[in-house]
N, C-alpha and C positions, 0 to 999 in steps of 0.2 A: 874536718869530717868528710866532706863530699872529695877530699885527694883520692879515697878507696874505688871511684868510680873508673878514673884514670885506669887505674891498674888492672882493671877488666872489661879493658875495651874489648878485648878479643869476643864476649858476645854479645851476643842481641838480645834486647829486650824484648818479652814474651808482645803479645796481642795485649795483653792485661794489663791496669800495674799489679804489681806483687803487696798484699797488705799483710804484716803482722798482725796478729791478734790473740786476747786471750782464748784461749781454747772453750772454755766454758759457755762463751759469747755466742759459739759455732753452734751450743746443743751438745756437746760433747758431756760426758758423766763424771767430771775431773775435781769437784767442788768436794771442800772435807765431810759431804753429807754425802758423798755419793750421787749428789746432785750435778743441774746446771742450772746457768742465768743464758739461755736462749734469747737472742735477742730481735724480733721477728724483722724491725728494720733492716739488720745489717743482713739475714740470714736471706730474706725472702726479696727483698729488692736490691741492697747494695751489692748481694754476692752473683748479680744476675753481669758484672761491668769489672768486678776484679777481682784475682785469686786469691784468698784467704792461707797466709802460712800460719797455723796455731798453735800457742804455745803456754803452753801451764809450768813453769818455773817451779812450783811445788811437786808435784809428779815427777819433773823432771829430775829434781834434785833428789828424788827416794822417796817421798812421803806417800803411803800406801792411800787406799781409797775404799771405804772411806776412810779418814785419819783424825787424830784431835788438832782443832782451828789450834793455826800461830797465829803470833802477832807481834806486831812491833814494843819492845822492851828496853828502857837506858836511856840514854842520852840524845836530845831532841835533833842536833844534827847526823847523827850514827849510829842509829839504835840498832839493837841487836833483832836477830830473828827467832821466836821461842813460840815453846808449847804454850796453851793460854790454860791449860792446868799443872802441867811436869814440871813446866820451867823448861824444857827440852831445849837444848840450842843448838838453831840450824844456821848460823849463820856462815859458818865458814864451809859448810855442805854447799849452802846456796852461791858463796862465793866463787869456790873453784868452779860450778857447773854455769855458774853465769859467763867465765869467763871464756869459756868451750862453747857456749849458745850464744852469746854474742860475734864470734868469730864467723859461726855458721849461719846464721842474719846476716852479718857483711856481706857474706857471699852468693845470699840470697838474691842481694839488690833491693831491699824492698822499698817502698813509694811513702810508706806509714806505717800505724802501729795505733792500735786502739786498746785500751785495756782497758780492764775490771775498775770499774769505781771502788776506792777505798777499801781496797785490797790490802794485807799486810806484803804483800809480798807483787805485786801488780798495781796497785792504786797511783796514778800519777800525781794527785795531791788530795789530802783532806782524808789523811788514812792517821787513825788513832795514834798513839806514841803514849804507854803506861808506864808506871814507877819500876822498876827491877822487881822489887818487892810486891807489884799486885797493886792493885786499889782504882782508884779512878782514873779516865787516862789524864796526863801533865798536859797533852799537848792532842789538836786536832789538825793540824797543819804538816803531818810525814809525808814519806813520798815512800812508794810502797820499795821494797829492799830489790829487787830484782827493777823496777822500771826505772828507781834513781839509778840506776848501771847502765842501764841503754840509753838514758837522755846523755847522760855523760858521754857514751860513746858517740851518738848520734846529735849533735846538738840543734843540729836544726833539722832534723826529719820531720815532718811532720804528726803531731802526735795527739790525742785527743782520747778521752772515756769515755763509757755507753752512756754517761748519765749524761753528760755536756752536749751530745750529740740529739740528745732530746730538743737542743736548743735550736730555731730553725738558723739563726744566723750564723749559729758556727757552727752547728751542721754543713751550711754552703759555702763558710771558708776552706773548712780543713777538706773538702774532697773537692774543691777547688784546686787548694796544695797540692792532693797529692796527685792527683792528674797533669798538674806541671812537672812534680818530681819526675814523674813517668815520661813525658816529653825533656827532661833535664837528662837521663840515659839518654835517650835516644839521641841527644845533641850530643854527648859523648864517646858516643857509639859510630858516629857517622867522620866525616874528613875533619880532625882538629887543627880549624881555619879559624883566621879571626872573623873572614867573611858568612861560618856558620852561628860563632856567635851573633854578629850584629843584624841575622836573617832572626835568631832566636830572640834577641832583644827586641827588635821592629814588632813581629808577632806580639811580642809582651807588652807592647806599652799601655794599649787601655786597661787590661788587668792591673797593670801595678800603678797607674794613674787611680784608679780605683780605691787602692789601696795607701798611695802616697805618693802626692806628686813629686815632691822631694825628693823620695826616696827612688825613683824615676830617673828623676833629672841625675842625682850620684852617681849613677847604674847607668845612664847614656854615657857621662863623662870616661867614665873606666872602661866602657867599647872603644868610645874614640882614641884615647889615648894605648891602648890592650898590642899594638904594635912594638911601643919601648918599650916592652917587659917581657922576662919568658910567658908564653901565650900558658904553659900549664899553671904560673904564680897567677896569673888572671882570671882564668876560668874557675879555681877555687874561690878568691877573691868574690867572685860576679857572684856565682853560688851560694856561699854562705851569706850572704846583704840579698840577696833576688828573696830567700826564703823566710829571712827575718821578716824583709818589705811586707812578702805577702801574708803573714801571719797579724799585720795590724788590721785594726777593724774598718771594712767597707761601711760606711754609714749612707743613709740615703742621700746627704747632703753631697756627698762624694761619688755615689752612682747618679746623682743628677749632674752632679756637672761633666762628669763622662758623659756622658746621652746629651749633652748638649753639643759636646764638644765632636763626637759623631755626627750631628746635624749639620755642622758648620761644613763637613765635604759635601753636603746636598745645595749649597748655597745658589749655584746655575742652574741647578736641577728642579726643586719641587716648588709645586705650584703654593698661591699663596694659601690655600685650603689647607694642601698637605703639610705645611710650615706650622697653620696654625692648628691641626689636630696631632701634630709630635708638639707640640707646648705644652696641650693642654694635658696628654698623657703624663708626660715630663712633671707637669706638677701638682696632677693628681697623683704621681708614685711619690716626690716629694712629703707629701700634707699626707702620708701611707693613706689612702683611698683606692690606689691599688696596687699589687705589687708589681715587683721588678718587671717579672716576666711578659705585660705586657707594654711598655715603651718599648721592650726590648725587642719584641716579635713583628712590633710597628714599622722598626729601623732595618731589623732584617729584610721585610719587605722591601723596605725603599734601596736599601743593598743590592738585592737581585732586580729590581725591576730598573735600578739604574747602573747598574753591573761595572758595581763600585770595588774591582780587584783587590787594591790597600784593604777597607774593611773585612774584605770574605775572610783576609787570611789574620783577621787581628782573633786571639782565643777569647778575648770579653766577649764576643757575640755567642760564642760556643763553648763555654770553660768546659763543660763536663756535659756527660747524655740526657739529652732533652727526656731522655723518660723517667730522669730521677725527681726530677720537680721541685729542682732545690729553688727555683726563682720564684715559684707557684706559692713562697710562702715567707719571700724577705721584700 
């Protein structure tokens, strides 16, 4: 999936990253009522840090507004797209249009992609699936007909619903992701050296220690060794396993032992006061007593006051803008 970056190196990556979204999400009037689902997080603070590309897959395919709701209809792995009174069937309208707006997303660049919860046509999972015939649905486990097309195409973008995003902790994975993605062009965009990779991996390692020391340690070896191989089979390689990595769950156990593990380059450095009020932090975020944000604000201190260069430049201290407040609540 991330080969498509390669092939437009020729630009640069805006100031932003670039977010797909369902359009409706924005406040837009695109819903089969004539409506929207305005989402005030995403509108009023996310959209203050990236550019929203929006997209209504129903509109786009023809379906006026307002229109009578589809829905998914048939067969639980391929169901069809239909009116939810006519029987109308959209599905090969929505086919061909998806594979014209999927082309024009590539080309977008974009960082992620949010959509409509339980969506017939947008839901990334837990969208209904009925009998052909009507009646109650078989199944609650679809994936909406236009977003199983872009996971397919995108398999690892980062990808996440309004409802999910309610969640505080994957709220601060998935704009975690995609502010890597966004640094992930930008390492594409620039001299494809092996030397940029292994500046890009260094940067990464507390984030994806965070996430999987393991998953780490695979992702050093494939730098090191990223020499006997053509450098474009690699940098695919890094990419699709960097984004898997960071899509597993940080848990506290796993951001405490990063924040220890940061402590340990203060070992010359902080006095024995200082050693023992990062402890106590450390495992009062542990025992959740407090959150992340502050060991983490503690360490940054001792960063700048001991102008500890390695850590300035590691993105754990800094995944994303300090004014979204995603730490303020995992």
């Amino acid at each position: 999936m991330l080969s498509y970056n390669r092939r437009m190196n020729t630009h640069h990556t805006t100031d932003k990253p670039r977010v797909g979204i369902s359009a409706c999400l924005l406040g837009e009037n695109v819903r089969y009522n004539g409506g929207h689902q305005r989402d005030r997080y995403i509108c009023d603070t996310l959209a203050q840090f990236v550019d929203f590309v929006p997209v209504c897959p129903e509109v786009g395919t023809g379906m006026g507004i307002p229109r009578e709701a589809v829905r998914l209809a048939g067969d639980v792995d391929n169901p069809r797209l239909v009116g939810s009174k006519t029987g109308e069937d959209w599905s090969e309208r929505m086919e061909e249009w998806s594979r014209k707006e999927l082309s024009r997303l590539e080309d977008e660049r974009l960082c992620a992609f949010i959509f409509k919860m339980k969506s017939p046509s947008s839901g990334m999972r837990g969208v209904k699936i009925y009998p052909p015939e009507g009646g109650q649905p078989r199944s609650t486990a679809g994936v909406g007909f236009f977003a199983r097309r872009f996971m397919d195409r995108f398999p690892v973008l980062p990808v996440e619903d309004d409802g999910r995003l309610n969640d505080a902790v994957i709220r601060e994975n998935f704009i975690s992701r995609l502010f890597t993605f966004h640094r992930w062009h930008e390492l594409q965009d620039g001299p494809q050296t092996v030397g940029a990779l292994v500046d890009f991996h260094t940067r990464h390692k507390l984030q994806l220690m965070s996430n999987s020391v393991e998953e780490y340690r695979k992702l050093g070896k494939l730098v090191a060794h990223a020499k006997e191989r053509p450098f474009e089979e690699v940098l695919k390689e890094y990419g699709d396993n960097l984004f898997r990595a960071l899509k597993l769950k940080a848990t506290p156990k796993k951001h405490a032992n990063v924040l220890m593990h940061v402590m340990g380059y203060f070992k010359k450095d902080l006095t024995s006061d200082e050693k023992q009020e990062i402890l106590e932090l450390v495992d009062a975020y542990r025992n959740g007593l407090v959150p992340l944000i502050v060991p983490v604000t503690l360490l940054n201190h001792f960063i700048r006051k001991y102008d500890k260069e390695y850590l300035k430049d590691q993105v754990y201290m800094h995944p994303h803008p300090l004014e979204l407040k995603l730490r303020n609540q995992v």
